[in-house]
mmCIF file of the N, C-alpha and C atoms, coordinates in Angstrom:
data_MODEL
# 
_entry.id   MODEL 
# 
loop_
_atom_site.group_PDB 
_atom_site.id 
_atom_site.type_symbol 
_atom_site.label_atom_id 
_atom_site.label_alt_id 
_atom_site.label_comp_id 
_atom_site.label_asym_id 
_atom_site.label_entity_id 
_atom_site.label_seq_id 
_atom_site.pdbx_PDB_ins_code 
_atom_site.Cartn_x 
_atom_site.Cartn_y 
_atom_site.Cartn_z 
_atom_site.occupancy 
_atom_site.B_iso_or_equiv 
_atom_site.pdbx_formal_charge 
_atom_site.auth_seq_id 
_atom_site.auth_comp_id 
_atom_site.auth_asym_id 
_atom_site.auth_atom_id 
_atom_site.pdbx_PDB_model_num 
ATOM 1   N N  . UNK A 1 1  ? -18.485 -3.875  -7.066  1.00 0.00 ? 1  UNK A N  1 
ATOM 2   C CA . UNK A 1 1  ? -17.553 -3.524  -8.125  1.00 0.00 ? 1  UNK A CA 1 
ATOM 3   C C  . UNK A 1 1  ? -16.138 -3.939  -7.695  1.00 0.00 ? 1  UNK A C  1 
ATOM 4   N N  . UNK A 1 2  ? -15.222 -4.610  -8.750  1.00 0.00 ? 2  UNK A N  1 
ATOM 5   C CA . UNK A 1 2  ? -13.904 -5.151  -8.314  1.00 0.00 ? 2  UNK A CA 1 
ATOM 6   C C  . UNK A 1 2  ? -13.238 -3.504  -8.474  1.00 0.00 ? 2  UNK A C  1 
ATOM 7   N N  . UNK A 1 3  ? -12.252 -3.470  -7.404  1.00 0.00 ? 3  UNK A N  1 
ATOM 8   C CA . UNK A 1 3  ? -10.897 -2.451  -7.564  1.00 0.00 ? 3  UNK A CA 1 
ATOM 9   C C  . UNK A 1 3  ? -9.857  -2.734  -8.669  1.00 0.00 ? 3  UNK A C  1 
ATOM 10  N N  . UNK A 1 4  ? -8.819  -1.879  -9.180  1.00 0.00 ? 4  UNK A N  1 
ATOM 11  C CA . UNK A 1 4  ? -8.219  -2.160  -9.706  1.00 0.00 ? 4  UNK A CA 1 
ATOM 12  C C  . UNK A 1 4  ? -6.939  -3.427  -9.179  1.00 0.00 ? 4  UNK A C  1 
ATOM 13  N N  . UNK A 1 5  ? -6.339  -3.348  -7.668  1.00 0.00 ? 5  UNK A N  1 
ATOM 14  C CA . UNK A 1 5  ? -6.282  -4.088  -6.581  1.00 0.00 ? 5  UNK A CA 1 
ATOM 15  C C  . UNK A 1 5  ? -6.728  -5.594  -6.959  1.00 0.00 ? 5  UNK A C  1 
ATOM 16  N N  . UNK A 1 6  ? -7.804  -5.408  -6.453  1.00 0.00 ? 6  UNK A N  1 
ATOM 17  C CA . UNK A 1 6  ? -8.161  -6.538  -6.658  1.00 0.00 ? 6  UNK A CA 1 
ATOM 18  C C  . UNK A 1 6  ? -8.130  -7.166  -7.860  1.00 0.00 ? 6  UNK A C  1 
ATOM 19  N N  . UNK A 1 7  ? -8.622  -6.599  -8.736  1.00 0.00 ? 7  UNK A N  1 
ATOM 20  C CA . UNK A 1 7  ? -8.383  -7.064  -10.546 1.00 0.00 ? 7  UNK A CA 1 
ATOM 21  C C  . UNK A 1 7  ? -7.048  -7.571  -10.323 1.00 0.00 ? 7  UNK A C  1 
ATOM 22  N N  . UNK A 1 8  ? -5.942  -6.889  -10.439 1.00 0.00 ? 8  UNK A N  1 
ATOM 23  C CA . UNK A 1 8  ? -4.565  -7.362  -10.857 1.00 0.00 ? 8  UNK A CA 1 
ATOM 24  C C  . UNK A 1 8  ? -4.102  -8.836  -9.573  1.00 0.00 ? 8  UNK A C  1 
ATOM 25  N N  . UNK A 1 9  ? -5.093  -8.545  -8.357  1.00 0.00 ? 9  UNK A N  1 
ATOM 26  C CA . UNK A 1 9  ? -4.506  -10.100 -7.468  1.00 0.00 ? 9  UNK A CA 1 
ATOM 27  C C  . UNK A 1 9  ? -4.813  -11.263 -8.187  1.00 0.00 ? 9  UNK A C  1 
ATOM 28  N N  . UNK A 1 10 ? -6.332  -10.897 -8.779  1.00 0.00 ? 10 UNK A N  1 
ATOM 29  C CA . UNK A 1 10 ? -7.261  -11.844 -9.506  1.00 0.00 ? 10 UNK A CA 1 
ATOM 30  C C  . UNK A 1 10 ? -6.230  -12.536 -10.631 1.00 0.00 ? 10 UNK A C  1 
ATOM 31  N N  . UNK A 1 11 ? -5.357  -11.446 -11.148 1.00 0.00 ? 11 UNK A N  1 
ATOM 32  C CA . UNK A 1 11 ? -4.837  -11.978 -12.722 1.00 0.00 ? 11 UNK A CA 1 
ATOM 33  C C  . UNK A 1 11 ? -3.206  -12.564 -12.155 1.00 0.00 ? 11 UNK A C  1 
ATOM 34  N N  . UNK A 1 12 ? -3.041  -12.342 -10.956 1.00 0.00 ? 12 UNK A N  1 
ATOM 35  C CA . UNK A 1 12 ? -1.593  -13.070 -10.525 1.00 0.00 ? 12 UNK A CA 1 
ATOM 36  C C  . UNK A 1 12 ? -2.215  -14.216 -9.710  1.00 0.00 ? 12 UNK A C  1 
ATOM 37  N N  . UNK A 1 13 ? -2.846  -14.478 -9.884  1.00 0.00 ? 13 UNK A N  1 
ATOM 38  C CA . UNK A 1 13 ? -3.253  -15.612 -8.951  1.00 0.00 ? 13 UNK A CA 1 
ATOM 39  C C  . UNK A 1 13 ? -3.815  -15.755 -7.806  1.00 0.00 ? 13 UNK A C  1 
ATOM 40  N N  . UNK A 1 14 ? -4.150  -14.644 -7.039  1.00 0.00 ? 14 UNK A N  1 
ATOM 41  C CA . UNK A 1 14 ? -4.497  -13.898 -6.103  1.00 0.00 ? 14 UNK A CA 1 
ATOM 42  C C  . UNK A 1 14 ? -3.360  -12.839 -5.372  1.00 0.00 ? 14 UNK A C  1 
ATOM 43  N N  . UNK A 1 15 ? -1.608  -12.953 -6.068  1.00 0.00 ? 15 UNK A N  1 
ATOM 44  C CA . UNK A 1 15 ? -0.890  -12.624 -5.206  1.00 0.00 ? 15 UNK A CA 1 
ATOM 45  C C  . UNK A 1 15 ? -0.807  -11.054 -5.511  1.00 0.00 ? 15 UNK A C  1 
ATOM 46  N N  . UNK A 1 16 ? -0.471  -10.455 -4.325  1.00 0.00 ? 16 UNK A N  1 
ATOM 47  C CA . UNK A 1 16 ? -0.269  -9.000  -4.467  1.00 0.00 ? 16 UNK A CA 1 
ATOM 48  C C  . UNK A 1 16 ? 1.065   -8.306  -4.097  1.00 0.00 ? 16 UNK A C  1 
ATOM 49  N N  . UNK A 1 17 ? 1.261   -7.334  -4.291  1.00 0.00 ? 17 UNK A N  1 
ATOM 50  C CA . UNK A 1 17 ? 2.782   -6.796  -4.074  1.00 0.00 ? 17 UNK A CA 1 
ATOM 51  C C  . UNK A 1 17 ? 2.939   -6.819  -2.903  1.00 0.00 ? 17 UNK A C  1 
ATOM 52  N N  . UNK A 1 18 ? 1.935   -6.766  -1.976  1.00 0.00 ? 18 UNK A N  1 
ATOM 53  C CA . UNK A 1 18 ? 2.474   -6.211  -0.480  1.00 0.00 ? 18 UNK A CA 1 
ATOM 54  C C  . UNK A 1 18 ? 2.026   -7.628  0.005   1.00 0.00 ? 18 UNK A C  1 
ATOM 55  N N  . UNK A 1 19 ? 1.536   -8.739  -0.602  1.00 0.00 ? 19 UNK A N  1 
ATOM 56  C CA . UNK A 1 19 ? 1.973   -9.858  -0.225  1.00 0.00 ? 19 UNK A CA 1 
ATOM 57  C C  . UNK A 1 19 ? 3.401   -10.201 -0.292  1.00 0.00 ? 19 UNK A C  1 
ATOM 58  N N  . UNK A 1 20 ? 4.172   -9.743  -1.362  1.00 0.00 ? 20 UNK A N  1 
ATOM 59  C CA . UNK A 1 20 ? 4.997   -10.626 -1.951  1.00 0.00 ? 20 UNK A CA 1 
ATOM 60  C C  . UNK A 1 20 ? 6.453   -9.816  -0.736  1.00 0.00 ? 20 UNK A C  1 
ATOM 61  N N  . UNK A 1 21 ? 6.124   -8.735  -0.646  1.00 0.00 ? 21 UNK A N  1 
ATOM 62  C CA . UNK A 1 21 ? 6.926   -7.571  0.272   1.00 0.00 ? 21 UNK A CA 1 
ATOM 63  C C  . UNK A 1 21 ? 6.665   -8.343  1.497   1.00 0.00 ? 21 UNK A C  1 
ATOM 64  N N  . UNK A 1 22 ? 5.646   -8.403  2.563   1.00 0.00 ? 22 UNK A N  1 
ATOM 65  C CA . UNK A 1 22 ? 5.651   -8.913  3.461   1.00 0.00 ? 22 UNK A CA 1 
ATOM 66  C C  . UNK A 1 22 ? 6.129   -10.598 3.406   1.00 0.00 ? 22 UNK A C  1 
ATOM 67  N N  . UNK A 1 23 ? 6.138   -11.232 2.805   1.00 0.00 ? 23 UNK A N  1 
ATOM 68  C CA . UNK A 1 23 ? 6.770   -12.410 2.278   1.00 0.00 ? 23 UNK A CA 1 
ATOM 69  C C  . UNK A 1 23 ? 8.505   -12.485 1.877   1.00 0.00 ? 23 UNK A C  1 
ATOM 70  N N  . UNK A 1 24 ? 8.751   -10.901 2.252   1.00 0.00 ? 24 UNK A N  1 
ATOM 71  C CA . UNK A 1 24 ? 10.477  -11.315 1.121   1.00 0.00 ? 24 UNK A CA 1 
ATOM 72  C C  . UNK A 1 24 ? 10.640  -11.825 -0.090  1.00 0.00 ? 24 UNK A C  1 
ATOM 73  N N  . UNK A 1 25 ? 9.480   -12.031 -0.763  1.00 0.00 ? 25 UNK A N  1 
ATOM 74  C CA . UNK A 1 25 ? 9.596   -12.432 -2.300  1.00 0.00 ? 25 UNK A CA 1 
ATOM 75  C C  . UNK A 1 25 ? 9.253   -12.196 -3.366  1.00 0.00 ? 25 UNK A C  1 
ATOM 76  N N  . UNK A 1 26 ? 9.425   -12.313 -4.308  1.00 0.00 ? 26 UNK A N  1 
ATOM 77  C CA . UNK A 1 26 ? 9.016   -11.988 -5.757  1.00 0.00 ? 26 UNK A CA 1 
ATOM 78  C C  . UNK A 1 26 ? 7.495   -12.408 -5.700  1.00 0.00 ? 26 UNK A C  1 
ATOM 79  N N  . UNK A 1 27 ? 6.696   -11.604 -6.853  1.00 0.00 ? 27 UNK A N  1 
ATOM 80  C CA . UNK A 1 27 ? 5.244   -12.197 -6.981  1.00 0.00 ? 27 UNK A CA 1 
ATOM 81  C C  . UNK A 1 27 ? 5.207   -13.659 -7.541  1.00 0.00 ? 27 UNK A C  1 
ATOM 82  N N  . UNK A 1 28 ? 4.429   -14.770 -7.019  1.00 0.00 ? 28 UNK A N  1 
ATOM 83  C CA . UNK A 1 28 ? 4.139   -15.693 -7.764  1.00 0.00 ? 28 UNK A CA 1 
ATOM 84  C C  . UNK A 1 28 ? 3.939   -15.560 -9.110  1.00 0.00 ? 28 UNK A C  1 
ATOM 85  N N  . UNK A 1 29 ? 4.351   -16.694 -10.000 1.00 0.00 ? 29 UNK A N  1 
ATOM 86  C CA . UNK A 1 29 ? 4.308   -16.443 -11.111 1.00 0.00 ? 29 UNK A CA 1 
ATOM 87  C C  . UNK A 1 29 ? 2.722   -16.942 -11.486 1.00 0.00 ? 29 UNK A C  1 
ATOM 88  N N  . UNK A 1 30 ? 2.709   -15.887 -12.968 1.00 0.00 ? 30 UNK A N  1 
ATOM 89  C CA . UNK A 1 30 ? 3.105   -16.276 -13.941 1.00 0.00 ? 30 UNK A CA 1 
ATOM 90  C C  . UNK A 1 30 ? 3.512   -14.727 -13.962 1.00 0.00 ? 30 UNK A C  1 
ATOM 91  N N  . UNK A 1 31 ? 3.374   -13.765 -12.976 1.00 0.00 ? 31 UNK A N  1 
ATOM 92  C CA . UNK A 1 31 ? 4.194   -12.510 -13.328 1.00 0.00 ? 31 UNK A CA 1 
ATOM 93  C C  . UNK A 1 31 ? 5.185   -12.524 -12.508 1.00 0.00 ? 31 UNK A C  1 
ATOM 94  N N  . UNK A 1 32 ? 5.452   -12.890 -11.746 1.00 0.00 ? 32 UNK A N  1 
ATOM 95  C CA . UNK A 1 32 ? 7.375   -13.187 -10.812 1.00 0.00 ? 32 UNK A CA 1 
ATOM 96  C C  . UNK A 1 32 ? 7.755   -14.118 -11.268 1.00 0.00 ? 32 UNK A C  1 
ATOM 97  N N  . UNK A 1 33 ? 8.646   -14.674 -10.561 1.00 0.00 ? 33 UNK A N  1 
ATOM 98  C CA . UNK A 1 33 ? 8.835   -15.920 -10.144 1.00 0.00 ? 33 UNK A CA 1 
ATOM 99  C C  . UNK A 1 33 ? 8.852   -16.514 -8.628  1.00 0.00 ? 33 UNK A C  1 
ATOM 100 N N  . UNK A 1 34 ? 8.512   -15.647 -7.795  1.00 0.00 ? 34 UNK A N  1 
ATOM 101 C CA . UNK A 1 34 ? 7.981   -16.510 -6.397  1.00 0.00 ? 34 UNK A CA 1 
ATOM 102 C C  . UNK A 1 34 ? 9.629   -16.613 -5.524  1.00 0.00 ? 34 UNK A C  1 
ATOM 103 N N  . UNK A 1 35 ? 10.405  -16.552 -5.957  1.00 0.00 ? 35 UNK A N  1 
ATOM 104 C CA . UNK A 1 35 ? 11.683  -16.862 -5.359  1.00 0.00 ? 35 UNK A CA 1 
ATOM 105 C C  . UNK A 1 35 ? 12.111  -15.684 -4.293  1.00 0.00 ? 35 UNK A C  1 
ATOM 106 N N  . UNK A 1 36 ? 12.440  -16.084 -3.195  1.00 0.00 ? 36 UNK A N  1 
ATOM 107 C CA . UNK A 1 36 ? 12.188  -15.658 -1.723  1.00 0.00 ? 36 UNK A CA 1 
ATOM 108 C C  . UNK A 1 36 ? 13.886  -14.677 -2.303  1.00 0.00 ? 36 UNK A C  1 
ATOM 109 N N  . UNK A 1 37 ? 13.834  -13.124 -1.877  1.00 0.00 ? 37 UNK A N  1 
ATOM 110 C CA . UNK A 1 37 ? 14.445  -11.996 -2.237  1.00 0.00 ? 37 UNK A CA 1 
ATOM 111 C C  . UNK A 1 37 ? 15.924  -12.427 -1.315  1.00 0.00 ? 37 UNK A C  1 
ATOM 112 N N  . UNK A 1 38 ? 17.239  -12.183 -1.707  1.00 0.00 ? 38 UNK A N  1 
ATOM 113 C CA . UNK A 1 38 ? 18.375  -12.067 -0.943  1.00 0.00 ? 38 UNK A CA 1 
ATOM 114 C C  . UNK A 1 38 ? 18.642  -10.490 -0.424  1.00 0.00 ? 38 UNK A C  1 
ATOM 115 N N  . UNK A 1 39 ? 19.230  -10.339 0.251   1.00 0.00 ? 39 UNK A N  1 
ATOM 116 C CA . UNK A 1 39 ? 20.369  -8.883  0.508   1.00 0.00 ? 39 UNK A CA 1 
ATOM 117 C C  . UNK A 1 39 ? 21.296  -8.851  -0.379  1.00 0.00 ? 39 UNK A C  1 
ATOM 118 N N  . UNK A 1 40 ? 21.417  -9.495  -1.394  1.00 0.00 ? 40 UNK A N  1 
ATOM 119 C CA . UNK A 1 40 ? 22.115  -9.078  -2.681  1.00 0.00 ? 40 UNK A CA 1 
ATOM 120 C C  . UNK A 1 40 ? 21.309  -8.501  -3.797  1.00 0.00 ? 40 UNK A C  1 
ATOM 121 N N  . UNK A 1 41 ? 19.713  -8.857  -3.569  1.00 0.00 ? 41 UNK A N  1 
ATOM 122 C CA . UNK A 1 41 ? 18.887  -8.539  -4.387  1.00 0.00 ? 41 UNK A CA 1 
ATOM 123 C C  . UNK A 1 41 ? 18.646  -7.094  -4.617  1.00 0.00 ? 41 UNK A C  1 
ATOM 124 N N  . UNK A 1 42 ? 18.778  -6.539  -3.570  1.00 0.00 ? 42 UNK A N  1 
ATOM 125 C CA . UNK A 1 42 ? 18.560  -5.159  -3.005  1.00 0.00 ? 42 UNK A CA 1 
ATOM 126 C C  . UNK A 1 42 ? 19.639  -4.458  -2.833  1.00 0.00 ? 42 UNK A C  1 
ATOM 127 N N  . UNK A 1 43 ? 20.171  -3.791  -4.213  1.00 0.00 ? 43 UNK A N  1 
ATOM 128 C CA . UNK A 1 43 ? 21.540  -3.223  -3.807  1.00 0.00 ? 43 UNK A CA 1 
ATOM 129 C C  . UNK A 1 43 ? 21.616  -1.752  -3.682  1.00 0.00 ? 43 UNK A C  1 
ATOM 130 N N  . UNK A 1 44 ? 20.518  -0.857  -4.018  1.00 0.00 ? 44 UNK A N  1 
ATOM 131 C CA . UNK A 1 44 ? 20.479  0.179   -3.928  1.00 0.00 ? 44 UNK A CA 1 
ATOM 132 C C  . UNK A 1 44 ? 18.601  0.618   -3.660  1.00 0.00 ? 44 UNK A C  1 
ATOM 133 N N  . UNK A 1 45 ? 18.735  2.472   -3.558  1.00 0.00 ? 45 UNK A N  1 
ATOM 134 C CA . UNK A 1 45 ? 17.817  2.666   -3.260  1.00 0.00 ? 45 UNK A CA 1 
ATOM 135 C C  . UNK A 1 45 ? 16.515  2.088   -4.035  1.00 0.00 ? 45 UNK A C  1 
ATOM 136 N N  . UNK A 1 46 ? 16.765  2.484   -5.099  1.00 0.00 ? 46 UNK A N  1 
ATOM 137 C CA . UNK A 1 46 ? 16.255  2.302   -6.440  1.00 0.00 ? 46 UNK A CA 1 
ATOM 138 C C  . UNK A 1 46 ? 15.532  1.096   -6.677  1.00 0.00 ? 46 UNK A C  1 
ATOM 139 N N  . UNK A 1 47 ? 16.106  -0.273  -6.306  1.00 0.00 ? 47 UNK A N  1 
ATOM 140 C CA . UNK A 1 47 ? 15.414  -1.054  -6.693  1.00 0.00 ? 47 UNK A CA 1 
ATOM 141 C C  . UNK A 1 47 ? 15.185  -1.820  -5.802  1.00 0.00 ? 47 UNK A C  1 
ATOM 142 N N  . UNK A 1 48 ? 15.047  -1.054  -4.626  1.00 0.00 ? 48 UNK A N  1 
ATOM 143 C CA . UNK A 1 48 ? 13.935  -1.261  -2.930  1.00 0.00 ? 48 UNK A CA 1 
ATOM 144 C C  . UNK A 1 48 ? 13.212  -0.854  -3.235  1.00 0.00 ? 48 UNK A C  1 
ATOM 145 N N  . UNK A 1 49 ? 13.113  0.151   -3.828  1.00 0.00 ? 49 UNK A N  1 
ATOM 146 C CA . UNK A 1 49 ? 11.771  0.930   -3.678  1.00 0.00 ? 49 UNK A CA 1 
ATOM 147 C C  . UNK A 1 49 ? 11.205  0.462   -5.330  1.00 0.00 ? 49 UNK A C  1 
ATOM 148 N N  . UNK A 1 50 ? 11.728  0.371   -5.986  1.00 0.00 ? 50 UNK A N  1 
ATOM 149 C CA . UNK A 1 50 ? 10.579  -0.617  -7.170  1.00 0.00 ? 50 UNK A CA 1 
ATOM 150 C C  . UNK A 1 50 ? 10.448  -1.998  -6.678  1.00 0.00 ? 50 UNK A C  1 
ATOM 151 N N  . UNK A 1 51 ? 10.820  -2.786  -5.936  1.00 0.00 ? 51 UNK A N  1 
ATOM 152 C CA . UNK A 1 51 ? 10.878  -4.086  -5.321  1.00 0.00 ? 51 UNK A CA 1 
ATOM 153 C C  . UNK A 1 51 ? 9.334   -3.700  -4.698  1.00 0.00 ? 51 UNK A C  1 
ATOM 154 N N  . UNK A 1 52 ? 9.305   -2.735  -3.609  1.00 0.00 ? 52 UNK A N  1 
ATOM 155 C CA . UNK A 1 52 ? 8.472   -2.360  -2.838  1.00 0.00 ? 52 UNK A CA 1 
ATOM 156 C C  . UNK A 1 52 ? 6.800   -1.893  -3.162  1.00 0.00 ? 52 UNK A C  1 
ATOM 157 N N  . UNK A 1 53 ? 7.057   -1.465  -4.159  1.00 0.00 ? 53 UNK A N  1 
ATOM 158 C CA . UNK A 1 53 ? 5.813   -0.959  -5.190  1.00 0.00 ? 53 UNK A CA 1 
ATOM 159 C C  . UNK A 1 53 ? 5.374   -2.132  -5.907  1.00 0.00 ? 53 UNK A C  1 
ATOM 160 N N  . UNK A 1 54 ? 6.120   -2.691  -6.775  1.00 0.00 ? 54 UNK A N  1 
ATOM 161 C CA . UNK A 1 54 ? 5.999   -3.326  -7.244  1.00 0.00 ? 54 UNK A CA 1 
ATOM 162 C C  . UNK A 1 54 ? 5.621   -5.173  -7.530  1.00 0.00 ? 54 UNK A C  1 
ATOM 163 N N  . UNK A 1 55 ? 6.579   -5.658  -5.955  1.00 0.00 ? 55 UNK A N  1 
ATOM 164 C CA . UNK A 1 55 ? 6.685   -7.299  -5.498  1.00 0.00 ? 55 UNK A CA 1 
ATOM 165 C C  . UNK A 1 55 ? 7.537   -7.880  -6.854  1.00 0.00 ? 55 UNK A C  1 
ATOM 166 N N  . UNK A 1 56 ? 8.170   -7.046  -7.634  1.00 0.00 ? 56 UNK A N  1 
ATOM 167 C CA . UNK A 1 56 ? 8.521   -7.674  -8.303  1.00 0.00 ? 56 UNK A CA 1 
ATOM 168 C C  . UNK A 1 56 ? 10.593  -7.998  -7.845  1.00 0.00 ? 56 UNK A C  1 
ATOM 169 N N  . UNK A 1 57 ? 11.516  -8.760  -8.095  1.00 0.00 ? 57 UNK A N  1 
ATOM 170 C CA . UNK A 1 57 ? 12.593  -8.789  -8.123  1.00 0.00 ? 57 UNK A CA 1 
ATOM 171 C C  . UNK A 1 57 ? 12.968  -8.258  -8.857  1.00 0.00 ? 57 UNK A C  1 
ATOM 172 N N  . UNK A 1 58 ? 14.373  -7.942  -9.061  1.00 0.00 ? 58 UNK A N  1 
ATOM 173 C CA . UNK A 1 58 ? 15.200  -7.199  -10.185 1.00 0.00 ? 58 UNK A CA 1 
ATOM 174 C C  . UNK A 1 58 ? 14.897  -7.809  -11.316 1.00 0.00 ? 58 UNK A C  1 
ATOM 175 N N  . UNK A 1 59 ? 15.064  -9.272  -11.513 1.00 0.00 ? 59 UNK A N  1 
ATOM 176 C CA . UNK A 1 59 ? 15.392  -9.693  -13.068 1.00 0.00 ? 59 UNK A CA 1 
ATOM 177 C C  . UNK A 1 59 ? 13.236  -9.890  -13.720 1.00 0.00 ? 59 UNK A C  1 
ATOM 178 N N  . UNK A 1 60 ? 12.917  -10.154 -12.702 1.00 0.00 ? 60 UNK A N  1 
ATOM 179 C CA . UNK A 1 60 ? 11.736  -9.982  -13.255 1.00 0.00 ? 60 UNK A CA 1 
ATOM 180 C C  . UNK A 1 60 ? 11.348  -8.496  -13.311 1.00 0.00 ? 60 UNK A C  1 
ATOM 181 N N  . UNK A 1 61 ? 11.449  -7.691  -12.549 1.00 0.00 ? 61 UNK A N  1 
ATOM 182 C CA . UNK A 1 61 ? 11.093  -6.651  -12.629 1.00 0.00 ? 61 UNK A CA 1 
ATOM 183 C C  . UNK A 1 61 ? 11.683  -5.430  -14.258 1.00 0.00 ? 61 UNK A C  1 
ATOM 184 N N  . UNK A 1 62 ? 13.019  -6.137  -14.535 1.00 0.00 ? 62 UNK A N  1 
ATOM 185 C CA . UNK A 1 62 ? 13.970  -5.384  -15.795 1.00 0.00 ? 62 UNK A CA 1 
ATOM 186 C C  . UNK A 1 62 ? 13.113  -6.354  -17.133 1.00 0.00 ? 62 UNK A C  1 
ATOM 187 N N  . UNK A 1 63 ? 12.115  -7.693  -16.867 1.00 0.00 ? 63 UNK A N  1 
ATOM 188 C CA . UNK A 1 63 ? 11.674  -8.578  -18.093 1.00 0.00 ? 63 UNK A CA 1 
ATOM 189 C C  . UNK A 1 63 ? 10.396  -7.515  -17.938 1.00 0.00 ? 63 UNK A C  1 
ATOM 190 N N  . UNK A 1 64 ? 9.401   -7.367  -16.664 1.00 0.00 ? 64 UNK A N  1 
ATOM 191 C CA . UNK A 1 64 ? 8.302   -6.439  -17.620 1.00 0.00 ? 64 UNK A CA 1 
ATOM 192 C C  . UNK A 1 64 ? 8.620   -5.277  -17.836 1.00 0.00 ? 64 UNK A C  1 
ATOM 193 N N  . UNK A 1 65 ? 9.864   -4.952  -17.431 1.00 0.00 ? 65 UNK A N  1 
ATOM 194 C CA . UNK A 1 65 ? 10.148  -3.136  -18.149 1.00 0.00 ? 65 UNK A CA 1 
ATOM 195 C C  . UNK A 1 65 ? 10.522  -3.046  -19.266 1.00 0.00 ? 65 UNK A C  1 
ATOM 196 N N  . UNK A 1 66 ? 10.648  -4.887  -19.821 1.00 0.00 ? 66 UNK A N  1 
ATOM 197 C CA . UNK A 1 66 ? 11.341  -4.487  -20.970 1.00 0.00 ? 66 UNK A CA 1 
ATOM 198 C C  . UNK A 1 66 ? 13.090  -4.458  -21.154 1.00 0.00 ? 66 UNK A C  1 
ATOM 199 N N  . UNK A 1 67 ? 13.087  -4.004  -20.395 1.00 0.00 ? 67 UNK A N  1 
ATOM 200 C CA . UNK A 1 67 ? 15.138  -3.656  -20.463 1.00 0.00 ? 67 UNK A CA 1 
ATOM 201 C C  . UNK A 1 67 ? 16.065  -5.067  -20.806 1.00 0.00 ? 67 UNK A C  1 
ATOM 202 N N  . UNK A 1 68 ? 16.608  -4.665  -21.457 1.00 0.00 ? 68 UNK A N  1 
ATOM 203 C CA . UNK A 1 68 ? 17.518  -5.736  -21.971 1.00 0.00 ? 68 UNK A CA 1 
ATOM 204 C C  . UNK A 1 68 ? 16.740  -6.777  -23.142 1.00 0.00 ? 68 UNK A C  1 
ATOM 205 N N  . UNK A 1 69 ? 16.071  -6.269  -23.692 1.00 0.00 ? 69 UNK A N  1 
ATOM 206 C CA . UNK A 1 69 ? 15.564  -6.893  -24.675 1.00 0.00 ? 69 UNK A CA 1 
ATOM 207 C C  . UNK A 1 69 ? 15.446  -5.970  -25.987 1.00 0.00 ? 69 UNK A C  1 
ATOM 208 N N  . UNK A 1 70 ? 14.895  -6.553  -27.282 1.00 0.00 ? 70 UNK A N  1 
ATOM 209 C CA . UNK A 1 70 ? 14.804  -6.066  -28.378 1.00 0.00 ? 70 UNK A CA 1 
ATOM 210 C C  . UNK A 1 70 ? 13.435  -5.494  -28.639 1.00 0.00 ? 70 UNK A C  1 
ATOM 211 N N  . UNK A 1 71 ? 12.680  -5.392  -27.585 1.00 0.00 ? 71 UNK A N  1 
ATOM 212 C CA . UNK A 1 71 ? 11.207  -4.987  -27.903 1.00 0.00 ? 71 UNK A CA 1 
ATOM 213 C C  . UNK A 1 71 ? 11.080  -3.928  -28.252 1.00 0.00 ? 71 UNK A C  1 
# 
């Protein structure tokens, strides 16, 4: 039986958050964009620790939350 884990590596391409964390970077796309994280990226607690959970960067991370859009 696949994990949920595994399901979601399957649907990013194989990449996973704590790939993308141990990597310094955003998830490969087609859900990141793959682009290796700055110390500007990370300006507060807040979005280390959704960076961290997540593998996602800020601006990708604010496109699947939605924020800043009309959805």
């Amino acid at each position: 039986m696949t994990t949920i884990p595994e399901f979601l590596a399957r649907l990013a391409g194989g990449d996973t958050p704590q790939a993308a964390v141990d990597d310094a970077r955003c998830l490969l796309p087609p859900i990141g964009c793959g682009q290796p994280l700055t110390a500007t990226d990370l300006t507060d607690q807040e979005t280390a620790r959704e960076w961290h959970l997540s593998g996602l960067c800020p601006p990708c991370f604010s496109r699947a939350a939605g924020e800043g859009s009309d959805a």
